[in-house]
DSSP file (Angstrom, degrees, kcal/mol; ACC not computed):
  #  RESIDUE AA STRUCTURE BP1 BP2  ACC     N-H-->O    O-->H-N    N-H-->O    O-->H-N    TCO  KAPPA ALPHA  PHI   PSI    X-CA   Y-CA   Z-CA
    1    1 A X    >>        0   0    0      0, 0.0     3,-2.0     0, 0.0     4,-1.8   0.000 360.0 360.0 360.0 -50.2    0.0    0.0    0.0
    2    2 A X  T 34  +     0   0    0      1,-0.3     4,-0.5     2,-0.2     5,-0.1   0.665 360.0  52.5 -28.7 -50.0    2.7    2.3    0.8
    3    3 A X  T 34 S+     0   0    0      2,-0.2    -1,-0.3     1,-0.2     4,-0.2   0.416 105.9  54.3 -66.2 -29.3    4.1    2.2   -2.6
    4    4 A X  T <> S+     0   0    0     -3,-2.0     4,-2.7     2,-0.1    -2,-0.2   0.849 102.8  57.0 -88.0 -22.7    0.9    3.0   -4.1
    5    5 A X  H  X S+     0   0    0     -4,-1.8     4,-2.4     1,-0.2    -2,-0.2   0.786 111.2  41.0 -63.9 -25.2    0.3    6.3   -2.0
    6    6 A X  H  > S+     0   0    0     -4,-0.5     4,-1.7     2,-0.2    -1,-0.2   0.800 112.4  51.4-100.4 -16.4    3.6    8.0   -3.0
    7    7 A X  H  > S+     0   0    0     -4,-0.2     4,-1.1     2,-0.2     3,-0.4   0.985 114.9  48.2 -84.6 -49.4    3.2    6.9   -6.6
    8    8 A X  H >X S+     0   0    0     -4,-2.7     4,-2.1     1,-0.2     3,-1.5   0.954 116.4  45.0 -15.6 -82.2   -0.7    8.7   -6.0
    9    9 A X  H 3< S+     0   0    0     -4,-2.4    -1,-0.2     1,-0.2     4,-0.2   0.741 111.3  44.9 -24.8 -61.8    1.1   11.6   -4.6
   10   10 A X  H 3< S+     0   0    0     -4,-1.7    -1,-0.2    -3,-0.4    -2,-0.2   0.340 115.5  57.5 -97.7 -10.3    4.2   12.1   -7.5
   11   11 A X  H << S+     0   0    0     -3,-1.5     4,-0.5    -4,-1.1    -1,-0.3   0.583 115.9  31.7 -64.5 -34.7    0.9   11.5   -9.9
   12   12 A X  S  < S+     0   0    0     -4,-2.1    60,-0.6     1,-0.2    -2,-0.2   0.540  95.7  87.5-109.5   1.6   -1.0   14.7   -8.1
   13   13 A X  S    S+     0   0    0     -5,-0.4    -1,-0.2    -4,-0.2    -3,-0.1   0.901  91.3  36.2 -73.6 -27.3    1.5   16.8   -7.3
   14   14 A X  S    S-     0   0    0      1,-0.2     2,-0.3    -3,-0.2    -1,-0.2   0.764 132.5  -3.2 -74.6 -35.0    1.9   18.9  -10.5
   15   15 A X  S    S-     0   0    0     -4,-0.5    57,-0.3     0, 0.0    -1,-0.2  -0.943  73.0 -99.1-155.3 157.6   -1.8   18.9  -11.2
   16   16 A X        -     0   0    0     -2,-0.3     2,-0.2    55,-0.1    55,-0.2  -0.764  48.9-175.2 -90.3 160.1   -5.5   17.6  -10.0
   17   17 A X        -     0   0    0     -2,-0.2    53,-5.2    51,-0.1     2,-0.2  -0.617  17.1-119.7-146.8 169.8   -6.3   14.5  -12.3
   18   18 A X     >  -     0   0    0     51,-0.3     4,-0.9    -2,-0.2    51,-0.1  -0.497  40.3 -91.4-105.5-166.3   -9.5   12.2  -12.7
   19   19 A X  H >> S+     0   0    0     49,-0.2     4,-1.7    -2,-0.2     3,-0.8   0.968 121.1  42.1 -88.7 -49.8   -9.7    9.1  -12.2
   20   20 A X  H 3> S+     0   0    0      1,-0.2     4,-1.3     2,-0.2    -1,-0.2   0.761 106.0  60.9 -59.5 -14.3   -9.0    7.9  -15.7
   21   21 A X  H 3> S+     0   0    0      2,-0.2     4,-0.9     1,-0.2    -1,-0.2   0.848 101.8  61.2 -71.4 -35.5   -6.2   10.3  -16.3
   22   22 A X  H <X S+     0   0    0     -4,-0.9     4,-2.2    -3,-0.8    -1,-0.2   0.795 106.3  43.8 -26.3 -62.7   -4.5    8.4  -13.3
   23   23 A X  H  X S+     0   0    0     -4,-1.7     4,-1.0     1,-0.2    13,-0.3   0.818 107.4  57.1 -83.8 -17.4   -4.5    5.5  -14.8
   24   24 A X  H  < S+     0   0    0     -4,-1.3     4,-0.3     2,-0.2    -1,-0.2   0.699 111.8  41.7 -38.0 -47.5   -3.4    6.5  -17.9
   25   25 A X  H >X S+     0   0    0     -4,-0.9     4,-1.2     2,-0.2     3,-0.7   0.865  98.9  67.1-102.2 -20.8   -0.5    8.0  -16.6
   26   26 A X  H >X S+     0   0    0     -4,-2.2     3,-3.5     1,-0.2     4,-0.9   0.977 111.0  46.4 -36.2 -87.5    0.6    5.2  -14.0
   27   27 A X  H 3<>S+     0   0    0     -4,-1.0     5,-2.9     1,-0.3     3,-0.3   0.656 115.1  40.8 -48.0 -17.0    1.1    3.2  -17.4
   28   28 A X  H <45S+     0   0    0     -3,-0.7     3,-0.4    -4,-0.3    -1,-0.3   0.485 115.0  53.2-111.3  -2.4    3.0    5.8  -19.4
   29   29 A X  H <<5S+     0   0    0     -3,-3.5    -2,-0.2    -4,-1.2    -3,-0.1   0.294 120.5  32.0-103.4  -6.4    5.0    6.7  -16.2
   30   30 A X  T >X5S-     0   0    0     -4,-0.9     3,-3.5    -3,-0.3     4,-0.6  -0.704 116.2-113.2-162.7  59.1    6.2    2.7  -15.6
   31   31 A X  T 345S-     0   0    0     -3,-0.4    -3,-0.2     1,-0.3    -4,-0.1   0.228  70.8 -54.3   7.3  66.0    6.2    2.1  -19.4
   32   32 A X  T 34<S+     0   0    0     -5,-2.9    -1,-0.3    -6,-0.3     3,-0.1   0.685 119.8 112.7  28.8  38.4    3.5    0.0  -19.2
   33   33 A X  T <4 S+     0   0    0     -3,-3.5     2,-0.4     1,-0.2    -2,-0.1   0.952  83.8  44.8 -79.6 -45.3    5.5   -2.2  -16.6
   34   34 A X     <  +     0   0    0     -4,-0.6     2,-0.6    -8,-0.1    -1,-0.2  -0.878  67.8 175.1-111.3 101.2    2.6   -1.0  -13.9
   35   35 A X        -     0   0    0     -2,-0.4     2,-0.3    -3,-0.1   -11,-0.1  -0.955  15.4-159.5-133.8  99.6   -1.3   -1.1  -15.3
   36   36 A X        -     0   0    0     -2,-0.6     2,-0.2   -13,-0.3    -9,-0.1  -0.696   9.6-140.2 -63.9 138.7   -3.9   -0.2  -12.2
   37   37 A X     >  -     0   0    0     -2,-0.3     4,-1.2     1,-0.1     0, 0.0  -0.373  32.3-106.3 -92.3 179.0   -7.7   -1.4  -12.7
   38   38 A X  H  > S+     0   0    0      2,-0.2     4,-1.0    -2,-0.2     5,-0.5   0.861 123.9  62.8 -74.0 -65.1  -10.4    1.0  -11.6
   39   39 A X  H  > S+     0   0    0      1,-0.2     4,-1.2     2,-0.2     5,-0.3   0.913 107.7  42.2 -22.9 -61.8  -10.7   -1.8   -8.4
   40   40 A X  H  > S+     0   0    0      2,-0.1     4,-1.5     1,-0.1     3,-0.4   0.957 123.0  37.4 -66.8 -61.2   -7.0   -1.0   -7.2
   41   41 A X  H >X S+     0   0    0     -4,-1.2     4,-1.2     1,-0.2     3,-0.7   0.861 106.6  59.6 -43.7 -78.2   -7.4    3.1   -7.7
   42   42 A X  H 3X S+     0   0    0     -4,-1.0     4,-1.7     2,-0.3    -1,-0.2   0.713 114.1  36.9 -32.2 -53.4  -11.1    4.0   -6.6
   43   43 A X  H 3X S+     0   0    0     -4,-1.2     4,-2.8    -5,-0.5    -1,-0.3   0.914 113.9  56.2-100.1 -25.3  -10.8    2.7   -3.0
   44   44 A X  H <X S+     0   0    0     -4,-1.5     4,-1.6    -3,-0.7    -2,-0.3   0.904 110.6  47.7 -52.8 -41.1   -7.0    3.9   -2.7
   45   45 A X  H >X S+     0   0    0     -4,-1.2     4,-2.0     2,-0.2     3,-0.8   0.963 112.9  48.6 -76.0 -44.6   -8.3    7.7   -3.6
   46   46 A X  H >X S+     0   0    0     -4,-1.7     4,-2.0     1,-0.2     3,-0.6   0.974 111.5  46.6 -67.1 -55.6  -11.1    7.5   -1.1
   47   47 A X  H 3X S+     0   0    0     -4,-2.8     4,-1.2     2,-0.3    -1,-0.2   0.686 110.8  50.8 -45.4 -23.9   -9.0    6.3    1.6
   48   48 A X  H <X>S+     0   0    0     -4,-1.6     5,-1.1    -3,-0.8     4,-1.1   0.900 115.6  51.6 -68.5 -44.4   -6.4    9.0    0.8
   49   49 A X  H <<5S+     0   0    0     -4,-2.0    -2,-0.3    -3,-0.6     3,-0.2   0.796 104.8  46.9 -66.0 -34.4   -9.5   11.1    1.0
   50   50 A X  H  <5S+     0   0    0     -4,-2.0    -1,-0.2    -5,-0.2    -2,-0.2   0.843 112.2  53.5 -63.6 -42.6  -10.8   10.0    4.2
   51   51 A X  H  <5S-     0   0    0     -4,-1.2    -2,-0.2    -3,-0.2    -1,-0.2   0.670 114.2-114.3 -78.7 -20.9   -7.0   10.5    5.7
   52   52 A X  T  <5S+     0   0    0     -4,-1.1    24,-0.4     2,-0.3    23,-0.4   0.050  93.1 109.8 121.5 -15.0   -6.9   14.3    4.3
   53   53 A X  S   <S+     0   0    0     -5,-1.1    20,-2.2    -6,-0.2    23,-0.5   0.765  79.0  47.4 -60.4 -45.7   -4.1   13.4    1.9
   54   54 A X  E     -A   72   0A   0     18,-0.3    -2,-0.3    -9,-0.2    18,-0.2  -0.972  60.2-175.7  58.8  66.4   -6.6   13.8   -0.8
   55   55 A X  E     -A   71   0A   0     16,-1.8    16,-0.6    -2,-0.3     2,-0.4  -0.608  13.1-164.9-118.1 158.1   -9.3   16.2   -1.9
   56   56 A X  E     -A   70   0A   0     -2,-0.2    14,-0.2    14,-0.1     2,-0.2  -0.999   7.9-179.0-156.6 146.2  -11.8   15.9   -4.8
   57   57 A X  E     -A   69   0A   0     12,-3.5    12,-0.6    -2,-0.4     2,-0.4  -0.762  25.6-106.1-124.3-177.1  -14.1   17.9   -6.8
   58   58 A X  E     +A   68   0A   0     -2,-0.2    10,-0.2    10,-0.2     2,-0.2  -0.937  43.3 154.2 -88.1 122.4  -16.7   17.8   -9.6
   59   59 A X  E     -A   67   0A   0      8,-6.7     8,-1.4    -2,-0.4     2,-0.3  -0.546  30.8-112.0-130.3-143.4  -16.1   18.9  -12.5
   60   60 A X  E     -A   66   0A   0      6,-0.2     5,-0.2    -2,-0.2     6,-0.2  -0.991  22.5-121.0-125.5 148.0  -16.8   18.8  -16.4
   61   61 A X    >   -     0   0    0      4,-3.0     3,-1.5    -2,-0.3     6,-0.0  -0.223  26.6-120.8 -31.0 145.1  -15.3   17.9  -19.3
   62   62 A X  T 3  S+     0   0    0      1,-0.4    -1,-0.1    -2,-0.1    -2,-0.0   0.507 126.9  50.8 -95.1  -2.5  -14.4   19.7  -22.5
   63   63 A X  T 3  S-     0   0    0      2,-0.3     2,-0.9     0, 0.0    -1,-0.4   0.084 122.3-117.0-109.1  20.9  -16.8   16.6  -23.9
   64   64 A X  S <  S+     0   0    0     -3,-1.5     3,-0.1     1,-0.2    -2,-0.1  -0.340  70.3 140.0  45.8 -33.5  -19.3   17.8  -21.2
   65   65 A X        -     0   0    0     -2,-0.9    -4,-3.0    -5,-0.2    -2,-0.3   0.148  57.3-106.6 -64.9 134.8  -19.1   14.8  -19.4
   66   66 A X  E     +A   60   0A   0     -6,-0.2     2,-0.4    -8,-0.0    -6,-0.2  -0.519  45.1 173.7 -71.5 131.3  -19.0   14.7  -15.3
   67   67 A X  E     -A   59   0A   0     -8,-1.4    -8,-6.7    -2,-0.2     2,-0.7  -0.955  29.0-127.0-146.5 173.1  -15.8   13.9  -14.0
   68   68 A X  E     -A   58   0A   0     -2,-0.4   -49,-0.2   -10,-0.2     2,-0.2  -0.871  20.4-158.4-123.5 100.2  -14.0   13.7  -10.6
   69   69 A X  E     -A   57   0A   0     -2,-0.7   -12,-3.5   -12,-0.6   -51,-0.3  -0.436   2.0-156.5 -90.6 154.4  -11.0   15.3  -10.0
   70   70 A X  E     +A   56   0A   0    -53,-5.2   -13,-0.2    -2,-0.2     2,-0.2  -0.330  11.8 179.8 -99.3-173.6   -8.4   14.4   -7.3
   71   71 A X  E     -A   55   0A   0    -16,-0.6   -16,-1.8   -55,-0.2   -55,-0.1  -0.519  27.9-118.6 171.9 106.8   -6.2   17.0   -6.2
   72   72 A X  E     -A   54   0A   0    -60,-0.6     2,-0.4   -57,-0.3   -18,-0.3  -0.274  34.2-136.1 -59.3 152.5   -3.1   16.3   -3.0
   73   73 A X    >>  -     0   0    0    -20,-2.2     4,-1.5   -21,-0.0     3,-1.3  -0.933  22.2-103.3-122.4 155.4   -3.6   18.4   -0.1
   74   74 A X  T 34 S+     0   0    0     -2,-0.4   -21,-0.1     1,-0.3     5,-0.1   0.670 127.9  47.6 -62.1   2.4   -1.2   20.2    1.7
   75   75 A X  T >> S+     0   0    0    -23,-0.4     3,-3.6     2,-0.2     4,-1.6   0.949 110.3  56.5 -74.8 -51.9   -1.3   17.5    4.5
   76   76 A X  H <> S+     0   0    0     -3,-1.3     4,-1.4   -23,-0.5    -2,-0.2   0.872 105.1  48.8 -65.9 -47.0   -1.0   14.9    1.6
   77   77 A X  H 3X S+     0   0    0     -4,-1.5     4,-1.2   -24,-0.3    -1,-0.3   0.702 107.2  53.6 -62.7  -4.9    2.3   16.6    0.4
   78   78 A X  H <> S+     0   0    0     -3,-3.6     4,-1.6    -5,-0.4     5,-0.2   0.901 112.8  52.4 -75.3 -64.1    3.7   16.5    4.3
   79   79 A X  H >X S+     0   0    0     -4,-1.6     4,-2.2     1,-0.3     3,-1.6   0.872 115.3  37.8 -34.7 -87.9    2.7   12.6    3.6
   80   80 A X  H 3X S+     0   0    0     -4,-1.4     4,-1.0     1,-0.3    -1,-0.3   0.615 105.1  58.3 -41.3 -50.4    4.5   12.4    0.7
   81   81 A X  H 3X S+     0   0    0     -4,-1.2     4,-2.4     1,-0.3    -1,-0.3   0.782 116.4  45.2 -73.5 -41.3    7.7   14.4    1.4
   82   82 A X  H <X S+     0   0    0     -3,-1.6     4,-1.5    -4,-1.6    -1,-0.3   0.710 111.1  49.1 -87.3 -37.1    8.1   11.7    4.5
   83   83 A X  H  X S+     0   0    0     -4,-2.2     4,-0.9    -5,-0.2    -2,-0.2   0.806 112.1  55.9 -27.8 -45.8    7.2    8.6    2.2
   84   84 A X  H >X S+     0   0    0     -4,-1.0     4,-0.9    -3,-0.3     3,-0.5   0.958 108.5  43.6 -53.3 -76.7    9.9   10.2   -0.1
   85   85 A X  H >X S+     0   0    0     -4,-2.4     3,-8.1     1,-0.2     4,-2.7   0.954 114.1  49.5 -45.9 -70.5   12.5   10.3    2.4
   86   86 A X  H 3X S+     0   0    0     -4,-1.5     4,-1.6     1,-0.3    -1,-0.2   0.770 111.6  48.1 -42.7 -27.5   11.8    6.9    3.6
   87   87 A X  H <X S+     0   0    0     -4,-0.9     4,-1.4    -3,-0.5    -1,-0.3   0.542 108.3  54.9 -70.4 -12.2   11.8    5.5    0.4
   88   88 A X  H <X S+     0   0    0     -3,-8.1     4,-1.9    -4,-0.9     5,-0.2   0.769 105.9  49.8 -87.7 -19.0   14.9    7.2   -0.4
   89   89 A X  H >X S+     0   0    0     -4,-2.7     3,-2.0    -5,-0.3     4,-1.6   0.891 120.6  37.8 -72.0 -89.0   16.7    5.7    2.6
   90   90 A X  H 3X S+     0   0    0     -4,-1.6     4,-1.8     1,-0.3     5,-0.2   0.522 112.7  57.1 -39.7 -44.3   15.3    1.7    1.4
   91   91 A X  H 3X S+     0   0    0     -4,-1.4     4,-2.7     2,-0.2     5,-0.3   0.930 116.7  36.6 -57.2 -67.8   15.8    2.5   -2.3
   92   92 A X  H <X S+     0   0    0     -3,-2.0     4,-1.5    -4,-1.9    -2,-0.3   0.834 111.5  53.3 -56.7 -44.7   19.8    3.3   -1.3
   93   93 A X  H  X S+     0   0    0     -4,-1.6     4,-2.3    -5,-0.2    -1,-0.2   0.856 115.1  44.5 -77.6 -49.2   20.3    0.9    1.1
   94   94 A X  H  X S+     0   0    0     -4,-1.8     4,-0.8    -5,-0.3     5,-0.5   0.889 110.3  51.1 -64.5 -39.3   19.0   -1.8   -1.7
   95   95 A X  H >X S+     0   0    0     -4,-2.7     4,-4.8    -5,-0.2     3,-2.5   0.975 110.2  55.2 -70.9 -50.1   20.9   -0.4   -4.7
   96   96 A X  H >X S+     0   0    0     -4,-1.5     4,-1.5    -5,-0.3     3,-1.4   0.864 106.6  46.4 -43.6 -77.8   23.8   -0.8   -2.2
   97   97 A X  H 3< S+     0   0    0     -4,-2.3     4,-0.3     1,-0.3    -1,-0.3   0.478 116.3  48.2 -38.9  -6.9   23.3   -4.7   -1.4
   98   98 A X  H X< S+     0   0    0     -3,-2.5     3,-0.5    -4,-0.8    -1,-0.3   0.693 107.1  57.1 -94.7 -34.5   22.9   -5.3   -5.2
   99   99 A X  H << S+     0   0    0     -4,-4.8    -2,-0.2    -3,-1.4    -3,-0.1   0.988 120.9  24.5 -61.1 -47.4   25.8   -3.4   -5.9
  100  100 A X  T 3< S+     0   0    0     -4,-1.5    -1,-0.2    -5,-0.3     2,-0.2   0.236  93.7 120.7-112.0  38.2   28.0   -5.3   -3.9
  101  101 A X  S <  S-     0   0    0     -3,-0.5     2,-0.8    -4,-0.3    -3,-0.1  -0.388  72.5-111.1 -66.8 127.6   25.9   -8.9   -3.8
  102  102 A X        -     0   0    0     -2,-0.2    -1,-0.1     0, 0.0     2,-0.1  -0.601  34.5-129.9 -67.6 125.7   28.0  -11.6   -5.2
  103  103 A X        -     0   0    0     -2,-0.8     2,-0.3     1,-0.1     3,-0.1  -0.548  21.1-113.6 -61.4 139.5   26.5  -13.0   -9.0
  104  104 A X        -     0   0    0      1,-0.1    -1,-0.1    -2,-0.1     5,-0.0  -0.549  33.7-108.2 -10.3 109.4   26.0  -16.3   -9.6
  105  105 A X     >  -     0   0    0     -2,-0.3     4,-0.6     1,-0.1    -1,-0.1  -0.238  29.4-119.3 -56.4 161.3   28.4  -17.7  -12.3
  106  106 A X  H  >>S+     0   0    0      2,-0.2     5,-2.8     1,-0.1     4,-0.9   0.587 111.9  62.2 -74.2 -14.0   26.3  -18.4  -15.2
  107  107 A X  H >45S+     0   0    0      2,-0.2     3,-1.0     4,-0.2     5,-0.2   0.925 102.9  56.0-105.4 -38.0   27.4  -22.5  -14.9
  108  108 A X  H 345S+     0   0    0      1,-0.2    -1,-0.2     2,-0.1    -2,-0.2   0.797  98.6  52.6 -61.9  -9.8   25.8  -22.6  -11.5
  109  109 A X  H 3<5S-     0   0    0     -4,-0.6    -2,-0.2    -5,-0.0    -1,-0.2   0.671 126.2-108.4 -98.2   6.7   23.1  -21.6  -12.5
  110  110 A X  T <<5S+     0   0    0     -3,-1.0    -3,-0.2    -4,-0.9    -2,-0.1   0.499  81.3 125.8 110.8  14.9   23.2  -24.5  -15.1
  111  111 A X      <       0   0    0     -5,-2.8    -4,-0.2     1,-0.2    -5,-0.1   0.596 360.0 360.0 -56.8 -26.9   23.8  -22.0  -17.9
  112  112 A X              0   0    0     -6,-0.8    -1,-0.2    -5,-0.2    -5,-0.1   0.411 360.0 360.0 -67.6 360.0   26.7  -22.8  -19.6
């Protein structure tokens, strides 16, 4: 869950989004490595909303059409900036153990 709030976050921080624009950009942001359903997103935004992190409005479309934008709030950028960090610490600390992990020869692993 953790991992989906700061990706939420570094999605709404520039701008407020709807809900499909969200998912849109999750996939064009993770080169389609990372695909959200509606299921995973919709109850993650409400709960963000419920915790304060979160705000949402109605608005319309340039197609007319009603849509529901999301928007971080300044608590939810406190949230983030302290997700951030932690993630930077776990992020570092992993690149480090990879860096200096011993490989596998390719002939144990039955490669050769």
């Amino acid at each position: 869950m953790e991992r989906r709030v700061i990706k939420i976050g570094v999605l709404l921080s520039p701008r407020d989004l709807y809900g499909y624009a969200i998912l849109k950009r999750v996939g064009e942001l993770t080169g389609g490595d990372m695909q959200w359903t509606d299921g995973m997103l919709y109850p993650l935004l409400h709960r963000l909303e419920r915790l304060g992190s979160v705000s949402s409005s109605w608005g319309t479309s340039e197609a007319g059409r009603r849509r529901k934008h999301y928007a971080i709030t300044p608590a939810g950028r406190d949230a983030l900036a302290e997700r951030h960090a932690q993630w930077t610490v776990v992020a570092d600390a992993l690149r480090q153990v990879w860096q200096t992990a011993q490989r596998p020869s390719t002939t144990a692993l039955g490669w050769a």
